[in-house]
C-alpha angles and dihedrals in degrees: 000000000000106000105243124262098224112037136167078344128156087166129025086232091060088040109141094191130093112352096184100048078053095053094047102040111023110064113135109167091117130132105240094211089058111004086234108143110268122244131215111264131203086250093040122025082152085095135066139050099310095043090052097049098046083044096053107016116026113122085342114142116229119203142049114254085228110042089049095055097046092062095039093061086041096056090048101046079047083051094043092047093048087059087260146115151232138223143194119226119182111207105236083212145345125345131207135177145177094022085143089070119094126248134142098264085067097242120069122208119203116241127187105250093227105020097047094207121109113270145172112248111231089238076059103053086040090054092052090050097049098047093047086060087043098051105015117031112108108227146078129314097236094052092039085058089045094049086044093060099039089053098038107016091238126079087202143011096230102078082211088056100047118113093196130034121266119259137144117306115236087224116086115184120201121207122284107250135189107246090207137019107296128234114233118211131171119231123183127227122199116206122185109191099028079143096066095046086055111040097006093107082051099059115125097157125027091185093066095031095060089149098063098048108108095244143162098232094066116109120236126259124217106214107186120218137187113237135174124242133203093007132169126191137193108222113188129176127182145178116282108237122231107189100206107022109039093130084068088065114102124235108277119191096206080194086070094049093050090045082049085046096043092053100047094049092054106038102035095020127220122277133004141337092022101148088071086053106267122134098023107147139207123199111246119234114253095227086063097119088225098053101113116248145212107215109212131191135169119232134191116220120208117212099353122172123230126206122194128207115196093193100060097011092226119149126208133193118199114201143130095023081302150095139216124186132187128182148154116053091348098046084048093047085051096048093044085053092059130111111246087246106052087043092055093054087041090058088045091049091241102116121138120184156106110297113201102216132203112212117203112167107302088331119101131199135190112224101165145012109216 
């Protein structure tokens, strides 16, 4: 559920509801006469982008504590049951993202639409994975390319370039997500020739564009910009699931992707402006008691019924007013340990038994038939 707009509000400037709907769709520092963004005078400074960031966001916190921790268990029990994992990564400083997107404070910042807190979209994680195999990862061309397709289903972004044919890849990355509220912060950046990085390609004369010549003579221009503090994000990857041909899958250590992950996220840092030192990350320790947490527990079913489906082979128990189902490699591994017996009632959907179930949240999942 979307956190309100307007919550436990008597005025829209004191409004605790959804940071991130505010910052897309109030702003109000407009000149009436020409709807060009106002700009802080001798007589007012109390106008303009910075005046309205420090007045709605600074040191403000986005997110609801419950709402946040509902989807975080949820992502991870989605990762767990797609054969994949999550991790916790603490941001060293500040963090900003989405400053590519336009708004009329010049830089944009990305919110998540429901959650309204700053987050990493899962293209993006993808993307920093990917580049830090591209550009970083010591080893030849020709296993790089393999690990490449296998990941991502691609060896390289240019169709003309690519060894091997396009298909799926067998990684799926979820978006990055805050796993409590964000501090907001606003940081100023101070550009001298913003002039040259917008109209210097365009440059004929340099007699008569003076203003667009990168020059030391150029003043320079705070631009004001909204970043999070003290943020901590779950990232989480998995296998993607193919019902009828996961045995054409091939062989994935997700140790390997988390390692990748791990590496890319301390030494070139998540989101942007990371060559002046934002975004850089740090795994958090396990044992952090707000790391968030799966509970598991093993369970014996008695009586419980199975059911087989030959399509998929996926096998479900139903017991205790549950289920717990289990398929792919290690469907096909239970099914091979069976007595002959117990297999043949199985096929015919007339299995009995005691089903050892493995609880994780509200996920099930079937480890042995007994």
């Amino acid at each position: 559920m979307t956190a309100p707009l307007y919550a436990n509000c008597e005025k829209p400037t004191k409004c605790e509801g959804n940071l991130g709907l505010w910052f897309e769709r109030f702003f109000d520092q407009y000149d009436p006469r020409n709807w060009d963004v106002l700009k802080p005078t001798t007589n007012n400074n109390q106008m303009g982008n910075a005046y309205w960031l420090l007045r709605n966001f600074a040191n403000k916190k986005a997110g609801d504590d419950k709402q946040l921790a509902a989807h975080i268990q949820a992502q991870m029990r989605l990762a767990a049951s797609l054969q994949g994992q999550s991790h916790v990564f603490k941001a060293s400083w500040h963090f900003v993202t989405g400053m590519g997107n336009p708004h009329p404070v010049e830089n944009g910042f990305a919110w998540h639409p429901t959650l309204g807190v700053p987050y990493l979209m899962g293209a993006a994680v993808k993307g920093l994975v990917r580049s830090y195999i591209e550009n970083y990862l010591d080893d030849t061309l020709e296993n790089r390319q393999k690990l490449l397709f296998d990941w991502f289903g691609s060896d390289h972004k240019d169709p003309a370039k690519q060894v091997y044919d396009s298909q799926a890849g067998n990684l799926v990355f979820f978006d990055a997500l805050p796993i409590k509220p964000v501090t907001l912060g606003v940081d100023i950046m101070t550009p001298h020739m913003g002039k040259w990085y917008e109209k210097g390609g365009d440059i004929t004369d340099v007699t008569r564009q003076t203003e667009a010549v990168p020059a030391d003579w150029h003043d320079p221009v705070p631009v004001s910009f909204l970043v999070a503090k003290e943020v901590t994000l779950l990232f989480s990857f998995a296998l993607r699931q193919y019902p009828n041909a996961d045995s054409k899958r091939p062989a994935i250590d997700l140790a390997d992707v988390a390692d990748v992950l791990n590496r890319v996220l301390e030494q070139a840092g998540a989101g942007g402006k990371t060559a002046t030192g934002y975004g850089g990350m740090q795994p958090e320790s396990a044992n952090k008691t707000n790391a968030p947490t799966i509970q598991k527990q093993d369970e014996q079913w008695e009586k419980a019924t199975f059911q087989y489906q030959k399509g998929s082979g996926e096998i479900t128990a139903l017991g205790n007013k549950k289920r717990a189902s289990i398929k792919g490699e290690t469907a096909k591994g239970l099914l091979a340990k069976l007595s002959d017996d117990k297999r043949k009632l199985l096929e015919k959907n007339r299995l009995t038994a005691t089903a050892i179930v493995r609880s994780q949240g509200n996920l099930n999942e079937l480890l042995d038939i007994m």
